[in-house]
C-alpha positions as CSV (number, residue, x, y, z in Angstrom):
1,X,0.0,0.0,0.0
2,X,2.6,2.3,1.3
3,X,4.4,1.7,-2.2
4,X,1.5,2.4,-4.0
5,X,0.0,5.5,-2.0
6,X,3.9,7.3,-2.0
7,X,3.7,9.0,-6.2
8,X,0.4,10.3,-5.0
9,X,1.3,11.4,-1.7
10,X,4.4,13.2,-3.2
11,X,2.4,15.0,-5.5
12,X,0.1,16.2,-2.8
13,X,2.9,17.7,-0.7
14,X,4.1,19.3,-3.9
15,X,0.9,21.0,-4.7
16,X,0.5,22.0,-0.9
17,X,3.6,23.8,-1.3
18,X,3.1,25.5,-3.9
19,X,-0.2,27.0,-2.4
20,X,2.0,27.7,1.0
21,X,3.7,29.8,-1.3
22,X,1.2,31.9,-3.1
23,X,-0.7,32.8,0.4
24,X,3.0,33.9,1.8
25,X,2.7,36.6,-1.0
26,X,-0.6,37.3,-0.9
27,X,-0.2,38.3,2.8
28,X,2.5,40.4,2.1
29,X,1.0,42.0,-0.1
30,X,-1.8,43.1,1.9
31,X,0.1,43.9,4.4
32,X,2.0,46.6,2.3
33,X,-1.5,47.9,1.2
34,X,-3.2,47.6,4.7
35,X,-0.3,50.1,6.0
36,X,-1.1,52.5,2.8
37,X,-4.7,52.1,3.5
38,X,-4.1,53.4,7.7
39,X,-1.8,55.6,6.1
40,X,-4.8,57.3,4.1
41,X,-7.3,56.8,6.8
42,X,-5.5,59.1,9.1
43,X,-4.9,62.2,6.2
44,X,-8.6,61.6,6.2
45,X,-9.4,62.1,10.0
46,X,-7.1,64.5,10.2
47,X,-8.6,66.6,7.6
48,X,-11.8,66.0,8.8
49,X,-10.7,67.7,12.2
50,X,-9.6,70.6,10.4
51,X,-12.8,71.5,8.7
52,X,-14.5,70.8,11.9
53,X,-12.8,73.0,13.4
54,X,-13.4,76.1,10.8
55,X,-17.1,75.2,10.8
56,X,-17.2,75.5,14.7
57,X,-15.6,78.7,13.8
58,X,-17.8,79.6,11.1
59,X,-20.7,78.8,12.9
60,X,-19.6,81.0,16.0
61,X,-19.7,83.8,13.5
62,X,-22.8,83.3,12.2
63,X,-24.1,83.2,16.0
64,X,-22.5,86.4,17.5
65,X,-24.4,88.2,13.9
66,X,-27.6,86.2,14.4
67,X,-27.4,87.7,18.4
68,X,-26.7,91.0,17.3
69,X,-29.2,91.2,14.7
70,X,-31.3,90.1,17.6
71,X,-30.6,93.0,19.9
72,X,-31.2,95.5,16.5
73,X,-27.5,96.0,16.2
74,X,-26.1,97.6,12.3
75,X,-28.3,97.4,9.5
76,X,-29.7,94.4,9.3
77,X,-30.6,94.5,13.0
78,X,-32.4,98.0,12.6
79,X,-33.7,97.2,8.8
80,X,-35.6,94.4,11.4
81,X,-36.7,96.5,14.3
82,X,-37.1,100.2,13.1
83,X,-40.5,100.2,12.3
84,X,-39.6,104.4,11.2
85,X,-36.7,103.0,9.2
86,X,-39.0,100.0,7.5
87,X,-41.7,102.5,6.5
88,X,-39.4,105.0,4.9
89,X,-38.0,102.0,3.4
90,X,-40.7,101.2,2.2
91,X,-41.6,105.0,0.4
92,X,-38.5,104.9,-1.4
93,X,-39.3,101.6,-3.4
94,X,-43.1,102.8,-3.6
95,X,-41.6,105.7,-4.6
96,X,-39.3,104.2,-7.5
97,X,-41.8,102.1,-8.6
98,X,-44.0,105.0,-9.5
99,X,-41.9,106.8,-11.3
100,X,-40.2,103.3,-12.9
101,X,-43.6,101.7,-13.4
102,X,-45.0,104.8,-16.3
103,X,-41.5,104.8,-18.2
104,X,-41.9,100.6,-18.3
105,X,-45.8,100.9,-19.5
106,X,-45.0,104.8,-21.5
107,X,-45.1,104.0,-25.7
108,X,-42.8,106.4,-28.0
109,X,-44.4,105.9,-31.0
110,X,-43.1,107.9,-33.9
111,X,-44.6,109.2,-37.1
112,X,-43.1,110.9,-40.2
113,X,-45.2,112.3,-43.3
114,X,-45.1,114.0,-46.5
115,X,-48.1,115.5,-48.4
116,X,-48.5,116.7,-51.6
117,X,-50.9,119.6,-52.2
118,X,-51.8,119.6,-55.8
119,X,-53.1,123.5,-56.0
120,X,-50.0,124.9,-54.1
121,X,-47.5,122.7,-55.7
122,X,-46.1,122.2,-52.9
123,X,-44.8,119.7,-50.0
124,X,-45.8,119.4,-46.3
125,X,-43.7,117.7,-43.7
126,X,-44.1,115.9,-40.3
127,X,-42.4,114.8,-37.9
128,X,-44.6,113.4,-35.1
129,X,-44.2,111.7,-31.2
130,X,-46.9,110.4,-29.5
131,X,-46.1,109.7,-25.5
132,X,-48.7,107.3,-24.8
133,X,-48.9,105.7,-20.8
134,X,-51.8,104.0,-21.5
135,X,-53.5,102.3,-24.0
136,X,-56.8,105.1,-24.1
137,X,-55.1,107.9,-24.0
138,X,-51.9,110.1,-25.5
139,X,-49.9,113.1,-25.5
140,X,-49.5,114.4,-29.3
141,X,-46.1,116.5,-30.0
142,X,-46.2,117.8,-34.3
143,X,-43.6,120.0,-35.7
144,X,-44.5,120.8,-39.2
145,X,-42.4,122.5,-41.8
146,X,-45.8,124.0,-43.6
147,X,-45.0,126.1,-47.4
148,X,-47.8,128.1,-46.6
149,X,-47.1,128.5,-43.3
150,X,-48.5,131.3,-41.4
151,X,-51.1,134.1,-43.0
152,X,-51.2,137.7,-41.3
153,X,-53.5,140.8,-42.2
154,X,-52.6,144.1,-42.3
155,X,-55.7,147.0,-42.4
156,X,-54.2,149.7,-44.5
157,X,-56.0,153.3,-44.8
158,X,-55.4,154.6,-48.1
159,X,-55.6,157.7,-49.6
160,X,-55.8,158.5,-53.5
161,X,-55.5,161.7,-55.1
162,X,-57.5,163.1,-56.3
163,X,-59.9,160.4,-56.0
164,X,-61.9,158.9,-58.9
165,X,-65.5,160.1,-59.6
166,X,-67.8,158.7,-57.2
167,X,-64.7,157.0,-54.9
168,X,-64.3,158.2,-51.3
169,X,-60.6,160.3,-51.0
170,X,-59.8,157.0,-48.3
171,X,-61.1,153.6,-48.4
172,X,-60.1,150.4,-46.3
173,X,-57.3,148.2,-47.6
174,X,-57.0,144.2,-46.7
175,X,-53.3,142.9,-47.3
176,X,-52.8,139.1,-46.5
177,X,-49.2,137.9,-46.1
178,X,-48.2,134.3,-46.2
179,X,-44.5,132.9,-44.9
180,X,-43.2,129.5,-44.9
181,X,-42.4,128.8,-41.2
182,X,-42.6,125.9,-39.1
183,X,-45.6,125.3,-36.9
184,X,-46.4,122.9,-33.7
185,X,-48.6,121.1,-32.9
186,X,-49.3,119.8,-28.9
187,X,-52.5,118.1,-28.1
188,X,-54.0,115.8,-25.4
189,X,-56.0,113.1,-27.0
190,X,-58.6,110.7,-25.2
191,X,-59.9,107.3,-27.4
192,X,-63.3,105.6,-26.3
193,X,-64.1,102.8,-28.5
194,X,-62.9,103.2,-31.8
195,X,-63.2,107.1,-31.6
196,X,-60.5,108.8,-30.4
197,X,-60.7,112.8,-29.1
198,X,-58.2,115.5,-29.2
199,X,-58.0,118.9,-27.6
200,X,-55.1,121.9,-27.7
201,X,-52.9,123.5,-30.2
202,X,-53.0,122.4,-33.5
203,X,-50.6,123.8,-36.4
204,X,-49.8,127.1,-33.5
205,X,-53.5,127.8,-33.0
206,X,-55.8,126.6,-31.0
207,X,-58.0,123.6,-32.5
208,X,-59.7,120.2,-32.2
209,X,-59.5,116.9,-33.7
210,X,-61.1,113.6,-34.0
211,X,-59.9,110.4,-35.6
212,X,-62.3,107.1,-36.4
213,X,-60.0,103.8,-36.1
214,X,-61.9,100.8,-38.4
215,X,-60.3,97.8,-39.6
216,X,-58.6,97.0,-36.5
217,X,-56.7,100.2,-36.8
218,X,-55.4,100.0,-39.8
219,X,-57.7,102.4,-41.5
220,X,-58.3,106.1,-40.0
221,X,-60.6,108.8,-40.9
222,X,-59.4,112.7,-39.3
223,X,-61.1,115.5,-39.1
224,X,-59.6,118.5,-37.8
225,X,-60.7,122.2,-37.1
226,X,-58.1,125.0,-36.4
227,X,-56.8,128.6,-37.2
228,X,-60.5,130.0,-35.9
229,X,-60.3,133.7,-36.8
230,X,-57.6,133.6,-39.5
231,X,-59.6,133.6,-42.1
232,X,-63.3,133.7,-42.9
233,X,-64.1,130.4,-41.9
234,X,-61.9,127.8,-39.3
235,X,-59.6,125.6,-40.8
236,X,-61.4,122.5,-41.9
237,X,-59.5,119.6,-42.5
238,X,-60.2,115.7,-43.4
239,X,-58.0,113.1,-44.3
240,X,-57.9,109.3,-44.8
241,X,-55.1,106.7,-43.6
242,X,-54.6,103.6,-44.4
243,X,-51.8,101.2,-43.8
244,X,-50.8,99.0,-46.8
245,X,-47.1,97.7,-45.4
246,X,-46.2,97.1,-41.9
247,X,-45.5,100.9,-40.5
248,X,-46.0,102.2,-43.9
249,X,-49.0,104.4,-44.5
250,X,-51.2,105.9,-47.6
251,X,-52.8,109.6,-46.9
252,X,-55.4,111.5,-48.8
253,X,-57.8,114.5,-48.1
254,X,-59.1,118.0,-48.1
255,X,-57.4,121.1,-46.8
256,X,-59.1,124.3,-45.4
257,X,-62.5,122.7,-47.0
258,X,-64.7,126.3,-46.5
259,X,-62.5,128.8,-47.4
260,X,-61.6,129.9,-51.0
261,X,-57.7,128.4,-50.2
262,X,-58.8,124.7,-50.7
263,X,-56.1,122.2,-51.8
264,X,-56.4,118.4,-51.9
265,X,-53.1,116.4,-50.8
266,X,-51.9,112.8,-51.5
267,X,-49.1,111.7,-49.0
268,X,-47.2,108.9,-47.0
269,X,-45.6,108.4,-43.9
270,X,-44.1,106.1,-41.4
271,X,-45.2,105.2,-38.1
272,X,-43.4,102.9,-35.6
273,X,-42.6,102.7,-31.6
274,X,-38.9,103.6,-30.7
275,X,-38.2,101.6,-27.7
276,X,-35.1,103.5,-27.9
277,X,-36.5,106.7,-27.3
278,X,-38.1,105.9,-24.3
279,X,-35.3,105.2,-22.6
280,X,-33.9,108.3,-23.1
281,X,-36.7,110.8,-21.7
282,X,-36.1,110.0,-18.3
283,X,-33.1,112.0,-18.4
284,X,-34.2,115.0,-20.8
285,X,-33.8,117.8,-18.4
286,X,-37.8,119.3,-17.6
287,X,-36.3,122.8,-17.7
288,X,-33.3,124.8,-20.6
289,X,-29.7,125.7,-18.8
């Protein structure tokens, strides 16, 4: 038996060795790591003492503000307890708001025209601003470069002679006298429903308007009556809009419709909202230096 078993058993031993081996290597080499491992575990306690240590800090900080915030100590702490403070607080963002809140809602909306009046042979210019803070009401501004521009009257007494048989020696004389000059226009307009209303100085005298909006505004009818006491009769004048292009317009009418100086006019002009503008008003100074 013992002769038989002993190739076997030799073989056994041989294999058992081997395995002795590989474990005596395998523990060292966990060994070696285990040491690095401790090694790292300690860096890591000890950094994790460290920020302990500035968040104790931190958070004594953040107590000795909380206590004096408490008391009503500095700005905070009187922001929080000055009920005098608080209110007047309080005005001055109330107070921003209201005068933030207009510019924010305020439209700038700009319009530039030319007309044609076919009697006169001549051109008529405009350059519009509307300042409108809400949606049913506006503030019209107009400076227009107007050919015929102003019309005064003179009385002259004149004498002839000798005067002609059956002619007084004097007689009453009318002159009119028209200048180009610029004019202004400054009006406060008020829309209910599709009408809107306007009242104040039109074209440097004092006058009225009234404008029909249909076709979801893109088709106006105006009517205007000024210059009362220039002439025979006011200044009657009608005109129609429409808007063919995006901010481009067509205009047509009738100028000073009861008085002998009628002229018709065929025109365009441009009308759009310059955000840009309103952002600039706020700091046009209200008064000349």
């Amino acid at each position: 038996i013992t002769s038989d078993a002993r190739p076997k058993l030799e073989r056994i031993l041989s294999h058992f060795e081997a395995v002795t081996q590989q474990l005596d290597v395998a523990v060292s080499a966990n060994t070696q790591s285990h040491d690095g491992g401790v090694g790292r575990i300690d860096d890591t306690v000890a950094s994790i003492q460290h920020s302990a240590h500035e968040l104790e800090s931190a958070l004594g900080d953040v107590k000795e503000i909380t206590e004096r915030t408490a008391r009503g100590e500095g700005t905070i702490g009187r922001l929080t307890h000055d009920e005098k403070l608080i209110n007047e607080v309080e005005g001055i963002a109330q107070g921003i708001n209201d005068v933030v809140g207009p510019i924010a809602r305020l439209q700038t909306i700009v319009r530039l025209r030319s007309e044609y009046n076919f009697l006169a042979n001549t051109f008529k210019n405009y350059v519009w601003l509307y300042l409108a803070p809400r949606e049913d009401h506006y503030y019209r501004i107009e400076l227009i470069n107007d050919p015929r521009g102003s019309t005064t009257f003179t009385q002259r007494q004149v004498r002839t002679s000798p005067p002609k048989d059956g002619e007084p020696e004097f007689y009453q004389q009318t002159v009119s006298e028209t200048r180009d000059q610029f004019r202004f226009t400054l009006q406060f307009a008020k829309r209910v429903y599709f009408a809107t209303f306007r009242f104040g100085i039109l074209e440097s005298t004092g006058g009225l308007g009234l404008d029909i909006h249909l076709l979801n505004d893109n088709f106006q009818l105006n009517l205007d009556a000024f210059a009362i006491g220039e002439k025979q009769y006011a200044r009657l004048r009608a005109a129609m809009a429409y808007q063919v292009l995006e901010r481009f317009w067509i205009v047509g009418g009738m100028d000073d419709m009861l008085n002998d100086s009628r002229d018709f006019f065929l025109g365009g002009q441009i009308q759009f909202n310059d955000e840009d503008l309103k952002s600039i008003l706020p700091f046009v100074p209200a008064t000349p230096r």
